[in-house]
C-alpha positions as protocol buffer text, in pm:
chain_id: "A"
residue {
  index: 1
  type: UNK
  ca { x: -1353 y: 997 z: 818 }
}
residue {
  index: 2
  type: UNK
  ca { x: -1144 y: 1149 z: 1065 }
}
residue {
  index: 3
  type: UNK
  ca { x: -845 y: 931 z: 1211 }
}
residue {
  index: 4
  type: UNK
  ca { x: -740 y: 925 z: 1580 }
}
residue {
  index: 5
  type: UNK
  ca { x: -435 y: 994 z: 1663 }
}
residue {
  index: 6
  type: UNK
  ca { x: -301 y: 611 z: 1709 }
}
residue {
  index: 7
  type: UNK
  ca { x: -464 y: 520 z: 1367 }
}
residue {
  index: 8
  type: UNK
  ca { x: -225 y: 847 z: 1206 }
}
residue {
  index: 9
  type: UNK
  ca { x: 86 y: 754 z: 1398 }
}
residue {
  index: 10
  type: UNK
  ca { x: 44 y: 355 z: 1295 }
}
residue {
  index: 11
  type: UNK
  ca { x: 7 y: 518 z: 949 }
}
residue {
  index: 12
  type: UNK
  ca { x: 343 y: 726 z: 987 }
}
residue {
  index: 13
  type: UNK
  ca { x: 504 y: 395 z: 1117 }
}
residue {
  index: 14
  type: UNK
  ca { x: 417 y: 176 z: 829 }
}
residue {
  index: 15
  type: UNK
  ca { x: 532 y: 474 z: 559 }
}
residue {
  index: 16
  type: UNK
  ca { x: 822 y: 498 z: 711 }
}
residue {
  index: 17
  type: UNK
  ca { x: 900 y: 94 z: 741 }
}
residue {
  index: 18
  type: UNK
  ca { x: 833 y: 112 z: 351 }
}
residue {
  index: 19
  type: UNK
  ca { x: 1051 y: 400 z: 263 }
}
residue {
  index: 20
  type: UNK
  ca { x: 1356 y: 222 z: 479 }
}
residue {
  index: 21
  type: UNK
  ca { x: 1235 y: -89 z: 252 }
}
residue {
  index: 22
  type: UNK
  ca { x: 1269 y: 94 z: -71 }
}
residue {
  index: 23
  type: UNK
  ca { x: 1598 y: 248 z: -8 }
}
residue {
  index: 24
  type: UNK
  ca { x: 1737 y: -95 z: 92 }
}
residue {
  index: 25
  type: UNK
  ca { x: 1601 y: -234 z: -217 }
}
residue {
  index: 26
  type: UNK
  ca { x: 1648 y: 34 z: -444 }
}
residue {
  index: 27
  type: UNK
  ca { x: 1878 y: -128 z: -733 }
}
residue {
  index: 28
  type: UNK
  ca { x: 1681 y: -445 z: -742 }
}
residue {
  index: 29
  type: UNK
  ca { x: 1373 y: -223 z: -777 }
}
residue {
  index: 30
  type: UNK
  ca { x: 1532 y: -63 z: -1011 }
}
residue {
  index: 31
  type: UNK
  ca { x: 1648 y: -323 z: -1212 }
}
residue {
  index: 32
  type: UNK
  ca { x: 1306 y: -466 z: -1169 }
}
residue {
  index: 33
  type: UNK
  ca { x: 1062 y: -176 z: -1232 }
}
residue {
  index: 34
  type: UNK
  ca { x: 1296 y: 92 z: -1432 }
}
residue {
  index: 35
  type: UNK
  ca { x: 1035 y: 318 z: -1614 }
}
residue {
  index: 36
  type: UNK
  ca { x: 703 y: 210 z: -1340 }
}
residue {
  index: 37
  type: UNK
  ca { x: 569 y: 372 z: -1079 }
}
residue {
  index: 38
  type: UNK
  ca { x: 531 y: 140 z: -781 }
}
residue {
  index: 39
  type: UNK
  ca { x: 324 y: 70 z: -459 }
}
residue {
  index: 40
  type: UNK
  ca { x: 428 y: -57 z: -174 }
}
residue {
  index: 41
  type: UNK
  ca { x: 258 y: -219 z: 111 }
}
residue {
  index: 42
  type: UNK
  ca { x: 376 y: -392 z: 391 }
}
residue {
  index: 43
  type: UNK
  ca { x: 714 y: -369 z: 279 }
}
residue {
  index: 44
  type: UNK
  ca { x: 680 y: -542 z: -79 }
}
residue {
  index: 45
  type: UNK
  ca { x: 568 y: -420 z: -411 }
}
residue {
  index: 46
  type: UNK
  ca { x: 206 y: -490 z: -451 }
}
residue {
  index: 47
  type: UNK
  ca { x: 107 y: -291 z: -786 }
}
residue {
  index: 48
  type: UNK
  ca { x: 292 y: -109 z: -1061 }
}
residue {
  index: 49
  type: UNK
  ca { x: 224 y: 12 z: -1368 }
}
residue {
  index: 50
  type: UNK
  ca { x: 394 y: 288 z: -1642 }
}
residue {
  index: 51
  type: UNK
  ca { x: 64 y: 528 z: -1596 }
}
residue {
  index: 52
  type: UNK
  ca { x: 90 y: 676 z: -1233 }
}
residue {
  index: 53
  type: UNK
  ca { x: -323 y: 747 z: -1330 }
}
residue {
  index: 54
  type: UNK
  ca { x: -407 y: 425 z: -1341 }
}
residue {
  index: 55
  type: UNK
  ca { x: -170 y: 286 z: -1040 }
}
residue {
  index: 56
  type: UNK
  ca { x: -306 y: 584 z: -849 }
}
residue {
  index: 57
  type: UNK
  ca { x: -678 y: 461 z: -905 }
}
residue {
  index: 58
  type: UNK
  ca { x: -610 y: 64 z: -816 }
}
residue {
  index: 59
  type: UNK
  ca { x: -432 y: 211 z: -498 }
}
residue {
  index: 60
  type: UNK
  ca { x: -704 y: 342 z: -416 }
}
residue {
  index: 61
  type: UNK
  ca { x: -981 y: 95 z: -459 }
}
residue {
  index: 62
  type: UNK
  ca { x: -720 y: -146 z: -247 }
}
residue {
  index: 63
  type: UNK
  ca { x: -717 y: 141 z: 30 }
}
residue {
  index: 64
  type: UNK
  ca { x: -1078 y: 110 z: 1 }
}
residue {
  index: 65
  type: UNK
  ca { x: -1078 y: -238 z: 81 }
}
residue {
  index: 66
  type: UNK
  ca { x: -805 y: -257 z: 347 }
}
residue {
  index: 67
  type: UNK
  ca { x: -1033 y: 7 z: 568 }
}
residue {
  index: 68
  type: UNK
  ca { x: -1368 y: -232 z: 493 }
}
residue {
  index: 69
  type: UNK
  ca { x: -1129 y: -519 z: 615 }
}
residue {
  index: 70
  type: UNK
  ca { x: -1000 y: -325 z: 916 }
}
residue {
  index: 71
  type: UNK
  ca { x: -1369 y: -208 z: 985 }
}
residue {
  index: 72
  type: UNK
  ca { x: -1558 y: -548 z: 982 }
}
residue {
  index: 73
  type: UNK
  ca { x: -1272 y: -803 z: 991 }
}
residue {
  index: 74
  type: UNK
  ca { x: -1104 y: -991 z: 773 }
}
residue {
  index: 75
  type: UNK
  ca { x: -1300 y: -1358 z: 838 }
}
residue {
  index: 76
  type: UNK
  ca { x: -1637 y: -1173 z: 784 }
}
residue {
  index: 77
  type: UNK
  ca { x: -1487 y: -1025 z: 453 }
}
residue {
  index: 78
  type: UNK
  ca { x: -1382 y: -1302 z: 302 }
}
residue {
  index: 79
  type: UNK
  ca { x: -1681 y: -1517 z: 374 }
}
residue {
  index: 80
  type: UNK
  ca { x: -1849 y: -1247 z: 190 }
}
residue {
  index: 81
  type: UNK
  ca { x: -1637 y: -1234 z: -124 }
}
């Protein structure tokens, strides 16, 4: 799949809204999460885990899923599921 150029910048916005999230929330995720790998989406934590391998592979099964959502819509999706 190759992305157009809007899809990669949206992309580049969005990491970069997270990574400003993270560093203003840094000691609480800290305190929160010390020893886990995290992921973040949409500015909040939505997986974590101590094995990067096994946060890595749910990350990637809900990448999976945001692109079906994106590509048929949400409604249709869910009535689906």
């Amino acid at each position: 799949m190759v992305a157009d150029l809007s899809e990669v910048l949206t992309l580049f916005k969005e990491h970069e809204r997270n990574r400003e999230w993270f560093e203003e929330n840094r000691e609480t995720l800290v305190e929160k999460y010390d020893g886990k790998f995290i992921a973040i989406h949409e500015r909040s934590v939505v997986d974590f885990d101590k094995d990067i391998g096994k946060l890595m592979e749910r990350v990637h099964r809900f990448q999976a899923l945001l692109r079906t959502v994106r590509r048929k819509g949400r409604e249709r999706l869910l009535a689906c599921a």
